[in-house]
C-alpha positions as a Markdown table, in Angstrom:
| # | Residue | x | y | z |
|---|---|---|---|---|
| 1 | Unk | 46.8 | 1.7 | -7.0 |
| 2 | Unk | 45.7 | -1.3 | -5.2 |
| 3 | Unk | 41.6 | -0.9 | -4.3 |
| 4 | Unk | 39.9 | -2.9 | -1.8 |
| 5 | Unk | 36.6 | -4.5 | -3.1 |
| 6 | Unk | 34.4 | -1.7 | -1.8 |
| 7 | Unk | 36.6 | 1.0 | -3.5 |
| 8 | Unk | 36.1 | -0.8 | -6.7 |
| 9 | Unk | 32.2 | -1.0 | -6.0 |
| 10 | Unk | 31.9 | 2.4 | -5.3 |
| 11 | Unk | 34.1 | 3.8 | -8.5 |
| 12 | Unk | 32.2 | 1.5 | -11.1 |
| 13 | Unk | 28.8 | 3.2 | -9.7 |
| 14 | Unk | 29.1 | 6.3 | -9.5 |
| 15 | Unk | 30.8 | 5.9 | -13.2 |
| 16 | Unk | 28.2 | 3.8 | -14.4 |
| 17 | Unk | 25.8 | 6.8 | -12.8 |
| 18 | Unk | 27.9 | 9.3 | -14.7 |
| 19 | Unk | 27.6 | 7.6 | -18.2 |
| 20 | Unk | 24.3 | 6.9 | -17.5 |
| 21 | Unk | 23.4 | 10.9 | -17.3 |
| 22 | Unk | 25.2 | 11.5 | -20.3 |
| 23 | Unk | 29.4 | 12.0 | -19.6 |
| 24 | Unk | 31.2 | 11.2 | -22.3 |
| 25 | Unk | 32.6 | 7.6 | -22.7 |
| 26 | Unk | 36.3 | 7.0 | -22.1 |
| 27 | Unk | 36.7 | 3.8 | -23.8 |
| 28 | Unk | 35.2 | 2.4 | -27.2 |
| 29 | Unk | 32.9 | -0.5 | -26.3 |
| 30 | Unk | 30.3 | -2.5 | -28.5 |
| 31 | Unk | 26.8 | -1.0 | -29.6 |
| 32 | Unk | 25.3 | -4.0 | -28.2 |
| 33 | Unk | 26.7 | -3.2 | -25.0 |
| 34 | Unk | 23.9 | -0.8 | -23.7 |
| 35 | Unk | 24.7 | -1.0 | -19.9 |
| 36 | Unk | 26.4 | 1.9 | -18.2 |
| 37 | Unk | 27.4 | -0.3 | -15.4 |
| 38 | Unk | 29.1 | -2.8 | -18.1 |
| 39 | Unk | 30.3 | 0.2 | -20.1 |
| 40 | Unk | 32.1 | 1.4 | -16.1 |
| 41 | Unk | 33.4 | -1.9 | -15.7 |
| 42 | Unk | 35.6 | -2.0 | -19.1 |
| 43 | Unk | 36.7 | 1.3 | -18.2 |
| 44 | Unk | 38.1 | 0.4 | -14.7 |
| 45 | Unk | 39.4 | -2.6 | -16.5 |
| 46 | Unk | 41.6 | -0.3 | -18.6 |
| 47 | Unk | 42.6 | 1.5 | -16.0 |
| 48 | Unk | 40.8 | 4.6 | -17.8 |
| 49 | Unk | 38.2 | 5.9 | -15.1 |
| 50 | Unk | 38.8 | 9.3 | -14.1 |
| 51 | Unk | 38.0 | 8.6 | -10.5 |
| 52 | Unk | 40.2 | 8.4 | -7.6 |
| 53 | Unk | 40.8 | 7.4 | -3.6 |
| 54 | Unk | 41.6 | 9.5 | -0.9 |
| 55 | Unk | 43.1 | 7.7 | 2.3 |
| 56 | Unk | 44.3 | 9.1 | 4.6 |
């Protein structure tokens, strides 16, 4: 699914606000990588975030 910039925006932060309250991590990352907001970006990159879009 195509997502418009704000979509994207809007799933990467409230992921990153998810890992940063302690859900579990989807994809392996570095331990120097300590930001959740990095951490939500390679997930999205993967295509692994377990959010979604509702349009109508």
């Amino acid at each position: 699914m195509k997502y418009t910039r704000f979509e994207k925006a809007r799933i990467i932060g409230a992921r990153a606000l998810q890992i940063s309250f302690g859900a579990p991590v989807l994809v392996e990352y570095p331990e120097t990588m300590i930001d959740p907001i990095d951490i939500a970006m390679l997930e999205y990159e993967q295509d692994l975030v377990p959010i979604t879009v509702a349009r109508e």
